[in-house]
PyMOL Python script that loads the backbone (N, CA, C, O; Angstrom):
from pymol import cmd

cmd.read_pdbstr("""\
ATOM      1  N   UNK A   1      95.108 -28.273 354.022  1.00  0.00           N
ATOM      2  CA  UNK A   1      94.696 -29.617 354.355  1.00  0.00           C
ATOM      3  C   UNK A   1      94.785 -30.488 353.098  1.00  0.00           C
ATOM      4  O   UNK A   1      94.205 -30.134 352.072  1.00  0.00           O
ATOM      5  N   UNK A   2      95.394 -31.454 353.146  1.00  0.00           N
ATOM      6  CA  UNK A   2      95.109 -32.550 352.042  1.00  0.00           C
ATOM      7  C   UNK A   2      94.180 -33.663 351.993  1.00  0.00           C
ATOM      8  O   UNK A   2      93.884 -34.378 352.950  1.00  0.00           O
ATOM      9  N   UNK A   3      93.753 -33.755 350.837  1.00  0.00           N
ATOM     10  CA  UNK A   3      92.034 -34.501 350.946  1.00  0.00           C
ATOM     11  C   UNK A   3      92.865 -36.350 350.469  1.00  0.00           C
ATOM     12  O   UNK A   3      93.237 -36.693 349.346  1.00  0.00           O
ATOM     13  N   UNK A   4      92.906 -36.937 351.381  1.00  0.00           N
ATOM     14  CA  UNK A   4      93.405 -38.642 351.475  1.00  0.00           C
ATOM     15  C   UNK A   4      95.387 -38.551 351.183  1.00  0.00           C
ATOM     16  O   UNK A   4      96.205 -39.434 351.440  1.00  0.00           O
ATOM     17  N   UNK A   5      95.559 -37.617 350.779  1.00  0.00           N
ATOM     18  CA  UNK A   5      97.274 -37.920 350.352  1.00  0.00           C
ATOM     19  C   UNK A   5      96.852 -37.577 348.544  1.00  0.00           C
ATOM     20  O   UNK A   5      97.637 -37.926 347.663  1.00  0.00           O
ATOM     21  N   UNK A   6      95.545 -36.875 348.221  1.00  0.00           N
ATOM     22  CA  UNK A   6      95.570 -36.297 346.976  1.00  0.00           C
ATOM     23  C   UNK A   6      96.441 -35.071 346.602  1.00  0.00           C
ATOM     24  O   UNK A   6      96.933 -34.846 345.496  1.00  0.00           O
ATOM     25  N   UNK A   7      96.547 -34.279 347.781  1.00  0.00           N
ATOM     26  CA  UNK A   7      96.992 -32.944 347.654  1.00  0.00           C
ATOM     27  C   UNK A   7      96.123 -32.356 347.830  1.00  0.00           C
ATOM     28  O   UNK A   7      94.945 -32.673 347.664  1.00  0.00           O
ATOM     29  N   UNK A   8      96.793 -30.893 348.390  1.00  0.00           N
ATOM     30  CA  UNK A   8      95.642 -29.348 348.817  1.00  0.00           C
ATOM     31  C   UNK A   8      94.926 -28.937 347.776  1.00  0.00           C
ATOM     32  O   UNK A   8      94.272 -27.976 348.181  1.00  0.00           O
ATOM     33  N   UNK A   9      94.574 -29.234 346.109  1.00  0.00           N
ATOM     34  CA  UNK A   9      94.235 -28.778 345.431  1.00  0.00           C
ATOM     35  C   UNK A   9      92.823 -30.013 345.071  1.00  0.00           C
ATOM     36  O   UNK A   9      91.798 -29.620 344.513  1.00  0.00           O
ATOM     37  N   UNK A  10      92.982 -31.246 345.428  1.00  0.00           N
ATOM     38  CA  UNK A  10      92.077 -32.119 345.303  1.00  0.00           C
ATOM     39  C   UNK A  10      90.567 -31.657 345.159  1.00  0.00           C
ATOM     40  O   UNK A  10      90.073 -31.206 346.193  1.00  0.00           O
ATOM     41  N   UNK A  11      89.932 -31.691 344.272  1.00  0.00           N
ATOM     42  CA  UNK A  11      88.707 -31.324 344.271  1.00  0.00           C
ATOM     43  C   UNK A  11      88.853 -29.955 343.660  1.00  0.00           C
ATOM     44  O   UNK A  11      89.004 -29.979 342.439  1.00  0.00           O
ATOM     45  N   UNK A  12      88.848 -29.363 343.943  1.00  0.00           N
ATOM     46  CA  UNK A  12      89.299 -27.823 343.103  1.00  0.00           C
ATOM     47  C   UNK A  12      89.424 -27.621 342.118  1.00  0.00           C
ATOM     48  O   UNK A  12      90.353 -28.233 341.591  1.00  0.00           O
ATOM     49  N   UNK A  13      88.615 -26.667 341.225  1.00  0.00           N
ATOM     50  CA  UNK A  13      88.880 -26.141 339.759  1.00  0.00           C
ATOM     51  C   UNK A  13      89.970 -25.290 339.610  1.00  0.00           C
ATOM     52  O   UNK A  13      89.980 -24.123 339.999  1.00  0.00           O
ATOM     53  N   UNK A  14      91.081 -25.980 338.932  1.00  0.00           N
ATOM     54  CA  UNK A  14      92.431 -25.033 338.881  1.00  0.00           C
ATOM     55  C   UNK A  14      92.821 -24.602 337.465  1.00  0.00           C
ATOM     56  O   UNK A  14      92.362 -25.091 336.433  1.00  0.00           O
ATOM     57  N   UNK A  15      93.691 -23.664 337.548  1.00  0.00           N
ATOM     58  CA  UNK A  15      94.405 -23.341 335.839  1.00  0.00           C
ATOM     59  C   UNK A  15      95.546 -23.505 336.174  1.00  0.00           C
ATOM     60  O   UNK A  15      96.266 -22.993 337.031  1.00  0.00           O
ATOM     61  N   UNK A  16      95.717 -24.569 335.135  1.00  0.00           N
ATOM     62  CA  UNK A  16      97.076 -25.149 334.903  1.00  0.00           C
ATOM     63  C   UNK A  16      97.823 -24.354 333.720  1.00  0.00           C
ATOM     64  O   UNK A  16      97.318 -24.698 332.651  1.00  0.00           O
ATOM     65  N   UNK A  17      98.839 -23.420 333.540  1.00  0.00           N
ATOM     66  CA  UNK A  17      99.553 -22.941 332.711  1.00  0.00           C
ATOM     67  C   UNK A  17     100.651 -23.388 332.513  1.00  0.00           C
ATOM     68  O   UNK A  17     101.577 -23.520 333.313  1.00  0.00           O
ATOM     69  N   UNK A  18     100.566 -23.777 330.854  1.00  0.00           N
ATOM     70  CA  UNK A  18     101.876 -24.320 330.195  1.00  0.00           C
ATOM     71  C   UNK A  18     102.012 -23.344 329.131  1.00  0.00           C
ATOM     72  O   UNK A  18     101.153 -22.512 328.838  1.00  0.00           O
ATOM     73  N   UNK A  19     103.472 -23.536 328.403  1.00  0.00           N
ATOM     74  CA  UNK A  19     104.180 -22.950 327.389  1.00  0.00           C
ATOM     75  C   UNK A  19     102.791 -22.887 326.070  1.00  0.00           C
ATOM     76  O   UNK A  19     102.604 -21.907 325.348  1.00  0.00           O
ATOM     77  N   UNK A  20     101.989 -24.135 326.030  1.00  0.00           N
ATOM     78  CA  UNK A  20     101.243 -24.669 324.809  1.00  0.00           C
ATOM     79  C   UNK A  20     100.003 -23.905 325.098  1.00  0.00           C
ATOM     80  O   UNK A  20      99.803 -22.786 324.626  1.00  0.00           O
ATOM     81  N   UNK A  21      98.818 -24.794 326.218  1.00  0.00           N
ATOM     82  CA  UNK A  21      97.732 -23.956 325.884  1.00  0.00           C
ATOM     83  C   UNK A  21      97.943 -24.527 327.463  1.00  0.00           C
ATOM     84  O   UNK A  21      98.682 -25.191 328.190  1.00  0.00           O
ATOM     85  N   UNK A  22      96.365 -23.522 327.390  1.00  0.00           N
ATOM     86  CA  UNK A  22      96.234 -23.482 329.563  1.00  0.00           C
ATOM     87  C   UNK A  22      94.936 -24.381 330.059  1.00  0.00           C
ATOM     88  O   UNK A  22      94.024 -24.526 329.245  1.00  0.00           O
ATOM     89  N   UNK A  23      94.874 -24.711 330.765  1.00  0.00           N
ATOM     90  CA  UNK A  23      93.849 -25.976 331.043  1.00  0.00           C
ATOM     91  C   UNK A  23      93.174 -25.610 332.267  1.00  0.00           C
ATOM     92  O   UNK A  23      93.873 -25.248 333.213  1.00  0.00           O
ATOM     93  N   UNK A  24      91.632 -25.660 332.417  1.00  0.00           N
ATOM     94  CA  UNK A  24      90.801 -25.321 333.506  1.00  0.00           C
ATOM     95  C   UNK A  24      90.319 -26.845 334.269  1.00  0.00           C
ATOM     96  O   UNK A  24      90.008 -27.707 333.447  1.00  0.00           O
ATOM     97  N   UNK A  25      90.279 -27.024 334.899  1.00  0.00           N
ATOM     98  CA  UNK A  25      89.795 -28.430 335.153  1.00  0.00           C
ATOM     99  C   UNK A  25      89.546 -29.066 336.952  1.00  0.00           C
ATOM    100  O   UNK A  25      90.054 -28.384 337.843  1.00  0.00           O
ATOM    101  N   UNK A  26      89.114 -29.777 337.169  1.00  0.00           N
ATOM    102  CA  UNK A  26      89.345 -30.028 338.599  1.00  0.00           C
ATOM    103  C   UNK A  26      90.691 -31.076 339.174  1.00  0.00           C
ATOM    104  O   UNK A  26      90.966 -32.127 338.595  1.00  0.00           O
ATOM    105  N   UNK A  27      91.138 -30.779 339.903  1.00  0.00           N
ATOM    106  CA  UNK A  27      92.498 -31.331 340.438  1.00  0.00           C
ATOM    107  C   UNK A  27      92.295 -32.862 341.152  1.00  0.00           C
ATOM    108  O   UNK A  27      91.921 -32.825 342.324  1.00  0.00           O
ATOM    109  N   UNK A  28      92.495 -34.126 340.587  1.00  0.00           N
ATOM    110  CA  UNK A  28      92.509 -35.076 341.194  1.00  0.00           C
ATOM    111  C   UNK A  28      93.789 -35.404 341.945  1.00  0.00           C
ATOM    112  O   UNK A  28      93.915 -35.299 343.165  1.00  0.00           O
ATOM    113  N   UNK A  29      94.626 -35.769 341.186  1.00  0.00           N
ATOM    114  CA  UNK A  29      95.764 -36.009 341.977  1.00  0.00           C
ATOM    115  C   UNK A  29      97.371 -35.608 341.199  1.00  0.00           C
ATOM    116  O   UNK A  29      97.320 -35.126 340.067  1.00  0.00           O
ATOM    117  N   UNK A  30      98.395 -35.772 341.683  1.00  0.00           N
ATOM    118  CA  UNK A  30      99.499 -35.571 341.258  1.00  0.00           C
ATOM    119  C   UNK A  30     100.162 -36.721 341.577  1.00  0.00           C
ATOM    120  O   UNK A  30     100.401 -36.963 342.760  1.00  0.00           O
ATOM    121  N   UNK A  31     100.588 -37.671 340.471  1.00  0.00           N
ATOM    122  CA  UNK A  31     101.356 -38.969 340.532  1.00  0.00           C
ATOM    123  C   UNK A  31     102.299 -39.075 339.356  1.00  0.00           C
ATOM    124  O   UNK A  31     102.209 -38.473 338.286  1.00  0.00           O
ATOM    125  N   UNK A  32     103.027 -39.763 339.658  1.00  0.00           N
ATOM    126  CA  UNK A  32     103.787 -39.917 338.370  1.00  0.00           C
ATOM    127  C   UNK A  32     104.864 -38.910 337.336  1.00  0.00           C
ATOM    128  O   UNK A  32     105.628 -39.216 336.421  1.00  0.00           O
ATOM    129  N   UNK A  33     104.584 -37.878 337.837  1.00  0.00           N
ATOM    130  CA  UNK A  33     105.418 -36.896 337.390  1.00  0.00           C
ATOM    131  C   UNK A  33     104.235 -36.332 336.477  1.00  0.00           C
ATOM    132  O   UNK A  33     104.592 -35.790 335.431  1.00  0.00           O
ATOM    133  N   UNK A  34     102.872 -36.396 336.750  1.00  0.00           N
ATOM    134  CA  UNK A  34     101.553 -35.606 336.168  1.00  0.00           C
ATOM    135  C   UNK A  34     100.234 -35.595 337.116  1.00  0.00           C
ATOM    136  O   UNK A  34      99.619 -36.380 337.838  1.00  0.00           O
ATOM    137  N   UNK A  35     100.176 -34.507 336.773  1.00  0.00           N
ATOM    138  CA  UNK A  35      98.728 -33.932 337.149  1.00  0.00           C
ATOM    139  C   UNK A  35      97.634 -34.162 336.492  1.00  0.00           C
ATOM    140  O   UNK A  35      97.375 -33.766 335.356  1.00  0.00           O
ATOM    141  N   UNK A  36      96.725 -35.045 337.451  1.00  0.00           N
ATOM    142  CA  UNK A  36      95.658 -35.481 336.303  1.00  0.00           C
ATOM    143  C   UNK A  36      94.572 -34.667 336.589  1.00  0.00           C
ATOM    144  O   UNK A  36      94.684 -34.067 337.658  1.00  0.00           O
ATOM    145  N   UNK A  37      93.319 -34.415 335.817  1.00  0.00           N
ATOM    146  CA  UNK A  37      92.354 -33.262 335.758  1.00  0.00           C
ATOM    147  C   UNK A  37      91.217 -33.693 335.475  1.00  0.00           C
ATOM    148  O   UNK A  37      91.118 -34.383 334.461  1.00  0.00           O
ATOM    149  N   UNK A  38      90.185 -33.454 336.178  1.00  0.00           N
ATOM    150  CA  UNK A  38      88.690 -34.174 335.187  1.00  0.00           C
ATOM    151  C   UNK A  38      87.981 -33.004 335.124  1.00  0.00           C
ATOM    152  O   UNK A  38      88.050 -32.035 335.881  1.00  0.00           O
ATOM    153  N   UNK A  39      87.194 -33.197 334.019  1.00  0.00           N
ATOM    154  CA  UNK A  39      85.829 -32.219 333.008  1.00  0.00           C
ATOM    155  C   UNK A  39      86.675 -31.352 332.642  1.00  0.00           C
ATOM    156  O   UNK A  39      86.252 -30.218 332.414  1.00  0.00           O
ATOM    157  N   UNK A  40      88.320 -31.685 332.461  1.00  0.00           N
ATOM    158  CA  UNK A  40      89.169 -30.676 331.814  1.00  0.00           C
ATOM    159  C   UNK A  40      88.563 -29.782 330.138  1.00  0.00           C
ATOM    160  O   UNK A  40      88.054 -30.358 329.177  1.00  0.00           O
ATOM    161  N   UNK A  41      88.815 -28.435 330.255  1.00  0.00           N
ATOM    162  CA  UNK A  41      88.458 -27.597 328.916  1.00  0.00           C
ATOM    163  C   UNK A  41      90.174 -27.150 328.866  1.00  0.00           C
ATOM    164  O   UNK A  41      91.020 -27.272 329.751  1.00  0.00           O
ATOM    165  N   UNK A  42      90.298 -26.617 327.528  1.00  0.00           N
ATOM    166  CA  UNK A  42      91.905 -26.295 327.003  1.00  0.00           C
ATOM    167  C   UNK A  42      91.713 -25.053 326.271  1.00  0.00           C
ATOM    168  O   UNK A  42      90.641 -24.926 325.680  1.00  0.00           O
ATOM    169  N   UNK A  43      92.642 -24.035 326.205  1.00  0.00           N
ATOM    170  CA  UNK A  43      92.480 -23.282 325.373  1.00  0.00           C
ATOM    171  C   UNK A  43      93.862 -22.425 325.248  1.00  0.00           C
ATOM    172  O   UNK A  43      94.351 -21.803 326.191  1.00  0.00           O
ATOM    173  N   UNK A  44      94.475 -22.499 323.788  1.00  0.00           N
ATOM    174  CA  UNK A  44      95.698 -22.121 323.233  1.00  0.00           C
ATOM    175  C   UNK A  44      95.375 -20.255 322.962  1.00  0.00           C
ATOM    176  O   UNK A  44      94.402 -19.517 322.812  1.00  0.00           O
ATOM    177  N   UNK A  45      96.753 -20.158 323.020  1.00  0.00           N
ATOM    178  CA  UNK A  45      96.621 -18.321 323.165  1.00  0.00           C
ATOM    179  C   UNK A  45      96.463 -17.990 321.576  1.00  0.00           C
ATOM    180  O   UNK A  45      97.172 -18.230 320.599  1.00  0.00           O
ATOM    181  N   UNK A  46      95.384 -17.420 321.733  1.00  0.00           N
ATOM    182  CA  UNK A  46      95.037 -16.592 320.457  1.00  0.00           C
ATOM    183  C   UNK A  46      93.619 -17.309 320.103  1.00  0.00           C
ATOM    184  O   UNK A  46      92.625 -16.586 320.031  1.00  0.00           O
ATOM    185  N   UNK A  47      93.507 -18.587 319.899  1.00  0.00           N
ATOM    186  CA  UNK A  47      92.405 -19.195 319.788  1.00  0.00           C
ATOM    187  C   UNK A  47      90.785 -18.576 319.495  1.00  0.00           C
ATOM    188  O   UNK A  47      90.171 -18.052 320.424  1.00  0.00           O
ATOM    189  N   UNK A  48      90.285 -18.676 318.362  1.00  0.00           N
ATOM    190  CA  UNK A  48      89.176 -18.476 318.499  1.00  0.00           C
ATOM    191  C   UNK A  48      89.599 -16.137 318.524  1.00  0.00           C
ATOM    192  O   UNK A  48      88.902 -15.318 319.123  1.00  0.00           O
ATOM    193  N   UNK A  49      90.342 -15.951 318.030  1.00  0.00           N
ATOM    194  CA  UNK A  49      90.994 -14.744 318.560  1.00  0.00           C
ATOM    195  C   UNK A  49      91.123 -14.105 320.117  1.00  0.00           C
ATOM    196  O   UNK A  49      91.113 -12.878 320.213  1.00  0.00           O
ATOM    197  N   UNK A  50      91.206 -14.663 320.948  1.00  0.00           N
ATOM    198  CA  UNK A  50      91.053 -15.137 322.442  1.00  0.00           C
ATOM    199  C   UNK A  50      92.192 -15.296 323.017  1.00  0.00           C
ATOM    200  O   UNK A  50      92.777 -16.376 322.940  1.00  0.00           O
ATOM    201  N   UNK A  51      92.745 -14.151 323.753  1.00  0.00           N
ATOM    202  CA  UNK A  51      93.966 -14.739 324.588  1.00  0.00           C
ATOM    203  C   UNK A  51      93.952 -15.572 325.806  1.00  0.00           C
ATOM    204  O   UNK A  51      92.864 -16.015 326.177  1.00  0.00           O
ATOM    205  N   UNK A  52      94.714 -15.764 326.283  1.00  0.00           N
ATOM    206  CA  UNK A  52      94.829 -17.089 327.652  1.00  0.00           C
ATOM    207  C   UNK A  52      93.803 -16.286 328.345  1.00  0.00           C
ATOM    208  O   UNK A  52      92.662 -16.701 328.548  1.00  0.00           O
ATOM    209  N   UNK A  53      94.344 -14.840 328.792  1.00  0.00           N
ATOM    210  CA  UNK A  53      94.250 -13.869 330.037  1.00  0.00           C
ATOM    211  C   UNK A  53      92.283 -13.840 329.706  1.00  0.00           C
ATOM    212  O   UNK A  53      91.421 -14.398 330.385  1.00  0.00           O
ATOM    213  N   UNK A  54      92.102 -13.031 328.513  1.00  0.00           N
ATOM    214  CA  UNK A  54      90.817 -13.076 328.213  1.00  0.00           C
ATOM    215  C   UNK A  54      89.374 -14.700 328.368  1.00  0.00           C
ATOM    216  O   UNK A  54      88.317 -14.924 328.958  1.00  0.00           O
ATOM    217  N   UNK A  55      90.375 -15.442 327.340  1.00  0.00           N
ATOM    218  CA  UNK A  55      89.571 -16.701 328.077  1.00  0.00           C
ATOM    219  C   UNK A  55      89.593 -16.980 329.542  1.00  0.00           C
ATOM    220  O   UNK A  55      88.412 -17.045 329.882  1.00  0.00           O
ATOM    221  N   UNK A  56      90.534 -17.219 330.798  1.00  0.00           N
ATOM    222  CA  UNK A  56      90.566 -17.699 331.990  1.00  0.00           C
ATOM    223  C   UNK A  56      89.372 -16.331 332.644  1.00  0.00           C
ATOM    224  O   UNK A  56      88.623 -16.604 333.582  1.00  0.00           O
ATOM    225  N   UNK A  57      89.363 -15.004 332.034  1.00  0.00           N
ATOM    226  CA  UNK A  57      88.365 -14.549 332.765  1.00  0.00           C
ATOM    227  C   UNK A  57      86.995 -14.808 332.799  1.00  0.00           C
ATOM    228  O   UNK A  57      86.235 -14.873 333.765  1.00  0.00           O
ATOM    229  N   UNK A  58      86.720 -14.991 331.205  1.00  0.00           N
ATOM    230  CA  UNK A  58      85.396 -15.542 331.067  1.00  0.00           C
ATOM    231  C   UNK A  58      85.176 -16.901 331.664  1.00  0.00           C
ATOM    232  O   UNK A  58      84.036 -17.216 332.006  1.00  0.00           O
ATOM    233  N   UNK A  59      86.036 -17.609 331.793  1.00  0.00           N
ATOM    234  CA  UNK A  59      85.666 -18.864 332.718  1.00  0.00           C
ATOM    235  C   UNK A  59      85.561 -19.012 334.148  1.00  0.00           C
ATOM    236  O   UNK A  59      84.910 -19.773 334.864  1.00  0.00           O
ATOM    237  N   UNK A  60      86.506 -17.931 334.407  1.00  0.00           N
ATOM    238  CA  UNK A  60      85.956 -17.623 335.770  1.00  0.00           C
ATOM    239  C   UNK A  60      84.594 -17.103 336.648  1.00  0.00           C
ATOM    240  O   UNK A  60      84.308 -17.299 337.829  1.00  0.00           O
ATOM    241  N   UNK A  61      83.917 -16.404 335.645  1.00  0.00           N
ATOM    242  CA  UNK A  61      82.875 -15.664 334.972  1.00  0.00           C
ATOM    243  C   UNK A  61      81.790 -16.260 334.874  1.00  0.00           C
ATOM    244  O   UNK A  61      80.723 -16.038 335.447  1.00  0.00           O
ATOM    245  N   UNK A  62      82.206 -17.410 333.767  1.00  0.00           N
ATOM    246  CA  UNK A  62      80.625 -17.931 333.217  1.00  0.00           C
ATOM    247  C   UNK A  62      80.695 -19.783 333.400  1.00  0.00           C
ATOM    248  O   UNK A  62      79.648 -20.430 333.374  1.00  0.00           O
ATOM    249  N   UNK A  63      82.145 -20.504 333.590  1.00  0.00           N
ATOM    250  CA  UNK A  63      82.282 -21.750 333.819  1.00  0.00           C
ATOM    251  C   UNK A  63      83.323 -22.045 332.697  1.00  0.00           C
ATOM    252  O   UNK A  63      83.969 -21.221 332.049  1.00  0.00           O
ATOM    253  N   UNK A  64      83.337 -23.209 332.626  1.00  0.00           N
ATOM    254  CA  UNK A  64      83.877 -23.801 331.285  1.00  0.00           C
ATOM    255  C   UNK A  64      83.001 -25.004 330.617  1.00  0.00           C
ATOM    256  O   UNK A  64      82.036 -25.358 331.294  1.00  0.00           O
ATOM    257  N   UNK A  65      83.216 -25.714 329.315  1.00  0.00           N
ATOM    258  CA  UNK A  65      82.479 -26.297 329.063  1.00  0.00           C
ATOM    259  C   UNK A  65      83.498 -27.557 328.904  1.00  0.00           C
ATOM    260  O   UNK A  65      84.523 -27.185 328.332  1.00  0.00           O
ATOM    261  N   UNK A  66      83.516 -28.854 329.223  1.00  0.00           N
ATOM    262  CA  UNK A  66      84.102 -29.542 329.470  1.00  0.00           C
ATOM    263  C   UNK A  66      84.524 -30.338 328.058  1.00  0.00           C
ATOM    264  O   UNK A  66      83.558 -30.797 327.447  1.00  0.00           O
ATOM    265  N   UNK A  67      86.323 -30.642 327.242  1.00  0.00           N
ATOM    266  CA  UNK A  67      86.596 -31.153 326.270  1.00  0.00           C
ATOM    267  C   UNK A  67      86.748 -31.978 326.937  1.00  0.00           C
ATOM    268  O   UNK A  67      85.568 -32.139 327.250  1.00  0.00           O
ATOM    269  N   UNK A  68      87.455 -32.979 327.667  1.00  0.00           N
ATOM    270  CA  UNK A  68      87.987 -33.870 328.249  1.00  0.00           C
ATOM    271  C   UNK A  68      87.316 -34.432 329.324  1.00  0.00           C
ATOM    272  O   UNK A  68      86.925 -33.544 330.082  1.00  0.00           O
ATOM    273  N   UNK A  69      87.002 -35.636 329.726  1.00  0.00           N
ATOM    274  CA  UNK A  69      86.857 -36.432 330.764  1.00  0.00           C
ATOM    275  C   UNK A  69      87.907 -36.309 332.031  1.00  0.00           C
ATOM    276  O   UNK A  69      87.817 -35.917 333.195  1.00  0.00           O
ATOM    277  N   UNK A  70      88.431 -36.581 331.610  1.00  0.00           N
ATOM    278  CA  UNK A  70      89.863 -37.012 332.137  1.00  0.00           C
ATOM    279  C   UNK A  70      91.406 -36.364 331.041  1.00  0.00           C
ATOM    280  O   UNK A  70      91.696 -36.699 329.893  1.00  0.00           O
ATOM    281  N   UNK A  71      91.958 -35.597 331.758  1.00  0.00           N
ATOM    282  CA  UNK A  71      93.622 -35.464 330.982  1.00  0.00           C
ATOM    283  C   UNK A  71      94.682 -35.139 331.751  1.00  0.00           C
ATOM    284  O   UNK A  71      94.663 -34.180 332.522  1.00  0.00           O
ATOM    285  N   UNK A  72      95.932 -36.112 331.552  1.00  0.00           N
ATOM    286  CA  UNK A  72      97.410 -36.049 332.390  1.00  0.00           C
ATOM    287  C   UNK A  72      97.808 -34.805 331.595  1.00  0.00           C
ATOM    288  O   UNK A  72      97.414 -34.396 330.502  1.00  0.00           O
ATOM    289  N   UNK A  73      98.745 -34.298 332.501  1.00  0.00           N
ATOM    290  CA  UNK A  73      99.550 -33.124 332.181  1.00  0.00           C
ATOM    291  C   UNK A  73     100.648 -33.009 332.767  1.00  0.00           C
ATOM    292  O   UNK A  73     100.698 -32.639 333.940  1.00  0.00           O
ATOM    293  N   UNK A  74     101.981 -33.377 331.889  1.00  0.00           N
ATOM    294  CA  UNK A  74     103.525 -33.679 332.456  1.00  0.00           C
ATOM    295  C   UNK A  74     103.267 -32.469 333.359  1.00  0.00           C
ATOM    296  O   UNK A  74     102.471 -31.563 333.110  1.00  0.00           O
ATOM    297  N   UNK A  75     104.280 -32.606 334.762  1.00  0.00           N
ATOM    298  CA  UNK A  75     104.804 -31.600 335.893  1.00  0.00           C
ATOM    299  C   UNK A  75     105.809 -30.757 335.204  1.00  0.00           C
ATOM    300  O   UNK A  75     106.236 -29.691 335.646  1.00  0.00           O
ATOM    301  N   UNK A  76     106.173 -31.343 334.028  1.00  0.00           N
ATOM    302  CA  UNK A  76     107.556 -30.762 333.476  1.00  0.00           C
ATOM    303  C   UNK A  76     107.252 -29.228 332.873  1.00  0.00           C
ATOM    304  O   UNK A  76     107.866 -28.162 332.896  1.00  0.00           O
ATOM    305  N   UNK A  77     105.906 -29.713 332.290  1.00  0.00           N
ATOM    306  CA  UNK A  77     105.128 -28.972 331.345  1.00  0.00           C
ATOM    307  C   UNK A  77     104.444 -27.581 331.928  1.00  0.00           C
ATOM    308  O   UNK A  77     104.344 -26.557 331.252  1.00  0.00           O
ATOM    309  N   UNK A  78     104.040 -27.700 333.146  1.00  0.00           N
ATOM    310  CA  UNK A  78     103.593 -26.930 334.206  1.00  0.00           C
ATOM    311  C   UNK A  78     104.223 -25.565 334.569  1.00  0.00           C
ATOM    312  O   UNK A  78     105.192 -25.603 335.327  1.00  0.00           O
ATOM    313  N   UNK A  79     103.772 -24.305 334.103  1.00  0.00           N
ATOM    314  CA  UNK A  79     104.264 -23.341 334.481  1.00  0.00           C
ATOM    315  C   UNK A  79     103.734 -22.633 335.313  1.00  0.00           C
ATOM    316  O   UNK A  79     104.495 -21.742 335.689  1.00  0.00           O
ATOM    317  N   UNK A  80     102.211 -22.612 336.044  1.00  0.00           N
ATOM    318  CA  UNK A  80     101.509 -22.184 336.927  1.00  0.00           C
ATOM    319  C   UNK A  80     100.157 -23.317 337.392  1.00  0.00           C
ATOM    320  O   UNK A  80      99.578 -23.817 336.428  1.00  0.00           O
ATOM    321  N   UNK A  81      99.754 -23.641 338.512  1.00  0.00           N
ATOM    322  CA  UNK A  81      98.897 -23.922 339.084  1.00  0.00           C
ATOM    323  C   UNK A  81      98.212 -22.697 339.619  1.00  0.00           C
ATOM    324  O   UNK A  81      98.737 -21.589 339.735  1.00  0.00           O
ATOM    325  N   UNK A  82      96.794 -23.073 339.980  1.00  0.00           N
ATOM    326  CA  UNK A  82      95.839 -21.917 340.804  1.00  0.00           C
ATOM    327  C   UNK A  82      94.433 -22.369 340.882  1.00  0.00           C
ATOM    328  O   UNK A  82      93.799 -23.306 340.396  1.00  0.00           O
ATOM    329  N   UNK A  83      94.181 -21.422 341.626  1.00  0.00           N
ATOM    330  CA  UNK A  83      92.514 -22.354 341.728  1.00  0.00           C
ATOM    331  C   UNK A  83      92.101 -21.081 340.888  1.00  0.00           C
ATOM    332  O   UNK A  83      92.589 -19.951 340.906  1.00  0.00           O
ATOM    333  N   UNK A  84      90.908 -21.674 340.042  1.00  0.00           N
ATOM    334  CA  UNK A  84      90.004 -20.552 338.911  1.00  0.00           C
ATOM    335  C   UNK A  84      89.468 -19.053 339.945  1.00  0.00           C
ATOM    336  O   UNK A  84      89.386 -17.889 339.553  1.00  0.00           O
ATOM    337  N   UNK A  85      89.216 -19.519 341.118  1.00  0.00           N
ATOM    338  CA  UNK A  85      88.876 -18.627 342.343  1.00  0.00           C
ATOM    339  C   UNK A  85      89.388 -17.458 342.082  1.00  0.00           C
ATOM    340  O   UNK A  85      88.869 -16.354 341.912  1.00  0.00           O
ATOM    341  N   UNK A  86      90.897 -17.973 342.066  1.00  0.00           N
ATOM    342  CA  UNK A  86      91.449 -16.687 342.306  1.00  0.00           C
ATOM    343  C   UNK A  86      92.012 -15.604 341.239  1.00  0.00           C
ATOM    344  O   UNK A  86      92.920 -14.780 341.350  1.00  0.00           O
ATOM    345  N   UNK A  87      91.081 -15.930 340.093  1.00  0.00           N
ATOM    346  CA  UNK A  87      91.021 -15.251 338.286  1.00  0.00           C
ATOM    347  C   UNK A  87      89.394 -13.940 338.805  1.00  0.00           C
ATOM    348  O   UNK A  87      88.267 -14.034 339.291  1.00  0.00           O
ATOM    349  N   UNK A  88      90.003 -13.242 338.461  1.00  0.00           N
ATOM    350  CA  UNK A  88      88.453 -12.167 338.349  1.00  0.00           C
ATOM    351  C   UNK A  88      87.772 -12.264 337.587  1.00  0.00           C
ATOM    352  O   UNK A  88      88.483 -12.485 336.606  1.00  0.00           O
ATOM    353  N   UNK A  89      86.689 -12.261 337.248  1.00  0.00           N
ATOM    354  CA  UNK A  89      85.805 -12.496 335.550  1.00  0.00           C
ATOM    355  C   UNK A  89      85.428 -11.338 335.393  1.00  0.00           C
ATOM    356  O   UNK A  89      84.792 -11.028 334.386  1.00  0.00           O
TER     357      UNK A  89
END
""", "prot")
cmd.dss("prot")
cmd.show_as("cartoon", "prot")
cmd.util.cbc("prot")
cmd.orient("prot")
């Protein structure tokens, strides 16, 4: 179901995976050739000594803590969508 012409992911805490770092966030809309995200958190592989795989579990787990208000993220850039749901913690 799509929530107004936002898309099936609208409202939803998703992980967005790119080449750079991977982004947890809730799914507003897709316009423009980007995906925009609010109470977005980020986190680059290795980080903090922390891989992607290891961080997305603990967030699945325990939440995330929000860097961003609001952040676009080129479609170009995009190597996986998902809802956090479906990460095991």
């Amino acid at each position: 179901m799509t929530h107004a012409g936002k898309g099936d992911f609208h409202g939803i805490t998703v992980v967005v995976d790119t080449a750079g770092p991977v982004y947890v966030g809730r799914f507003f809309e897709e316009r423009d050739g980007q995906l925009l995200l609010l109470d977005v958190d980020s986190h680059e592989e290795g980080q903090d000594g922390e891989s992607k795989s290891d961080y997305l579990r603990k967030s699945a787990r325990f939440g995330v803590w929000k860097k961003h208000a609001s952040l676009r993220v080129p479609t170009v850039e995009v190597i996986s969508m998902r809802a956090l749901t479906e990460i095991s913690g």
